[in-house]
N, C-alpha and C positions, 0 to 999 in steps of 0.2 A: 352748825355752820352759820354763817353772818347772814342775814337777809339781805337781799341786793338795795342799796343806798342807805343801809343802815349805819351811824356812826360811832367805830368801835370804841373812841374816847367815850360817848355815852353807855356801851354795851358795859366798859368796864367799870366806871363809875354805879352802876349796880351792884359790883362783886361784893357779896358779905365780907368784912373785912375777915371777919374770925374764921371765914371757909377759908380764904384766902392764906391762912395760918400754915392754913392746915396744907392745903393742897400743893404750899410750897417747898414741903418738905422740909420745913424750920432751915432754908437758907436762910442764913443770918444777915442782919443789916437793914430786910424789905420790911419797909413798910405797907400791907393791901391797901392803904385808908390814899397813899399817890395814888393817880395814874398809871406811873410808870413799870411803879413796882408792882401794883395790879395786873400790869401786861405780862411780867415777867412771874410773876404767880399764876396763870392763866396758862404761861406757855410748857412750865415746870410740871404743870398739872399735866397735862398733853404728853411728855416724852415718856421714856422709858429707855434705863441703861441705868450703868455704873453710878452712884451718889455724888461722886466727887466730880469727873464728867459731866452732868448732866449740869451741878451747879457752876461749873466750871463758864459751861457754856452758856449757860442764863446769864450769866453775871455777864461773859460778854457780850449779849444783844443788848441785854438793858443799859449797858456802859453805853453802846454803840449807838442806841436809840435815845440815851441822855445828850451827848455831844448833838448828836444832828438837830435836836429841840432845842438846843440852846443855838446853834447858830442859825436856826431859824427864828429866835426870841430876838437876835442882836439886830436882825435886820427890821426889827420894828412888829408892833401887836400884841394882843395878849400873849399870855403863854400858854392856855391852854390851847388857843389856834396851832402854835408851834409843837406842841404834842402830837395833834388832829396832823398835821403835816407831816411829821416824823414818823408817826406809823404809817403813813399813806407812803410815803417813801420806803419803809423798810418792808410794808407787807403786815397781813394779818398773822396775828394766831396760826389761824387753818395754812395759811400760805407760806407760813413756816415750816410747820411741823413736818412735813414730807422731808425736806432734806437736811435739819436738825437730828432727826431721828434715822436717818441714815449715818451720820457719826456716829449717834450714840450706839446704834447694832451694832456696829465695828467696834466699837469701844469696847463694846460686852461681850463680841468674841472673841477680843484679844484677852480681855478679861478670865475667858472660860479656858481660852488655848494655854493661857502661862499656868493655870490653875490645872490642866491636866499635865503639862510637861514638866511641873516639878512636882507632883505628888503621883507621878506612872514611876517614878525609880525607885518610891518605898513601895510600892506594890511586887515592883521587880523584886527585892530586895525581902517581900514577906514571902515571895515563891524561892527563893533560895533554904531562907530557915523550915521551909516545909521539905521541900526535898535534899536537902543538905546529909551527909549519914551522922554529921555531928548533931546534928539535931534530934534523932533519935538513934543512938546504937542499937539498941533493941530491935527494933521494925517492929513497935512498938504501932508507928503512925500508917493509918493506911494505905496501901495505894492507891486507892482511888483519891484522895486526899493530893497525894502527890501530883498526882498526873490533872488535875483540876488543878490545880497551881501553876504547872506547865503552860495547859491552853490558857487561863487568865493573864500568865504573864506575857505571852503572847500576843493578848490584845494591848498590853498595858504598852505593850511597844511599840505595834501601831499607831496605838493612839498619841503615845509621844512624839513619834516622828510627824503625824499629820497635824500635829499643833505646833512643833518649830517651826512646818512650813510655812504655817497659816501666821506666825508670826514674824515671819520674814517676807511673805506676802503684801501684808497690812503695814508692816513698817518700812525696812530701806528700800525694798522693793519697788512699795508702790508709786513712789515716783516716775517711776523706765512702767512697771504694767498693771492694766485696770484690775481692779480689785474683783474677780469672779460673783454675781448677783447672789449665787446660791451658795457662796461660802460660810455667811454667818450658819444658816443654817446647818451645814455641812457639820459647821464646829459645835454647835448643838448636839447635833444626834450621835457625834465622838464624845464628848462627852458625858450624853447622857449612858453610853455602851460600858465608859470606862467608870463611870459611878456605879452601874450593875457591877460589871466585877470585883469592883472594889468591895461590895454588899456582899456577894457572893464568895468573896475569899475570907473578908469576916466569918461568915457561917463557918467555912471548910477550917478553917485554924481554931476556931472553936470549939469545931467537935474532934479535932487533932490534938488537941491544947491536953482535951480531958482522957485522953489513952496514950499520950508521949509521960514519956520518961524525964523529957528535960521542958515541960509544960510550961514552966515561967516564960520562959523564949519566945512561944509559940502564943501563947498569950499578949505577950507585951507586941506580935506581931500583928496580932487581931484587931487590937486596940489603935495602930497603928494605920490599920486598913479602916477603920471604923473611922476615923478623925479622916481620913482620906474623902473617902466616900461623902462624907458632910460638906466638905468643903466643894468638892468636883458638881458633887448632884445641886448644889443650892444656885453655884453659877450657869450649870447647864439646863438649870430649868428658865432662868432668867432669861438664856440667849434664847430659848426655845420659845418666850414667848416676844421680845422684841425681833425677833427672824421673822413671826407673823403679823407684823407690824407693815403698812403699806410707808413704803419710800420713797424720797426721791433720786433716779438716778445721775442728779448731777447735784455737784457739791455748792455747799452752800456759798455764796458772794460777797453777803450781804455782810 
């Protein structure tokens, strides 16, 4: 946090430029060795969401904080007074981050919702080849194999449908109604349920794969839950951790 009367043009004129490299997550273009772009590597460092989002939205404060410096240079004084003023007008760092990082959550749980409603229909679709009788004529594969494929694919539909919502919520929705506080969250721990099953049906077609008759299938369905799973668990661990992220609940202005 700032100390009170501290001046954040100075705070930042400390920043190692080469940290500054680093912590901006190789957004392209910044230079840490500006001010400006120092501010906006300072802030990039601070969020947490989606990569393309997050530069998305740096790129527009920093734009938004260049124009205001500069129509505060035209009116006469140094420039760097006119930096000193543009952040004083737009807000610190700390005075950001609260409702910066309230997009970027939403960003990441739409993120995690699109990422479970299009990969819950090949989980649907691995619980078919398991319980399918084209899939083993023999009864070859077990039931209890079968019947584990049932309830997973059960969540898997759950889970699809409370991720369309959530992205109907967060999108044309949210205009007409406020976006629920504990949503992100919500899409989180859907997520992370439908990454477990998705983990969980890998094993079961696995050990289906090796006592079916028509194994290739069953295999290639595993493989399929397994790339599933990768994908689902890596954004729902992501939302899981900007959900416990402190926000703000009003949107940004500035």
């Amino acid at each position: 946090m700032t100390a009170p009367g501290a001046d954040p043009l100075d705070r930042l004129d400390r920043l190692d430029p080469l940290d500054g490299l680093d912590r901006l997550d190789r957004l392209d273009g910044l230079d840490p060795r500006d001010p400006l772009d120092a501010y906006a590597a300072e802030l990039a460092a601070a969020l947490h969401g989606p990569a393309r989002a997050k530069a998305r939205l740096v790129e527009e404060i920093r734009g938004g904080l260049a124009d205001t410096a500069d129509a505060h240079a035209e009116r006469g004084g140094p420039y760097p007074d006119a930096i000193r003023a543009a952040v004083r007008e737009f807000g610190t760092v700390e005075e950001l981050v609260p409702s910066c990082q309230r997009e970027l959550t939403l960003a990441q749980a739409r993120h995690t919702a699109r990422a479970v409603a299009l990969t819950a229909p090949f989980l649907i679709a691995c619980w078919y080849l398991a319980v399918a009788p084209a899939a083993d004529p023999t009864g070859a594969v077990p039931r209890t194999a079968q019947l584990l494929a049932a309830h997973l694919a059960g969540v898997a539909i759950g889970a699809a449908l409370l991720s369309a919502a959530t992205l109907a919520v967060t999108g044309t929705l949210a205009r007409r109604l406020p976006t629920p506080p504990r949503l992100p969250l919500l899409v989180a721990w859907t997520g992370t349920t439908a990454g477990v099953a998705m983990a969980v049906t890998t094993l079961a077609l696995a050990v289906a794969s090796a006592l079916a008759t028509n194994w290739p299938l069953l295999a290639c369905a595993g493989a399929l839950a397994a790339a599933s799973h990768a994908v689902v668990a890596t954004s729902a661990r992501a939302c899981r951790r900007c959900a416990r992220l402190p926000v703000s609940r009003t949107a940004r202005t500035a």
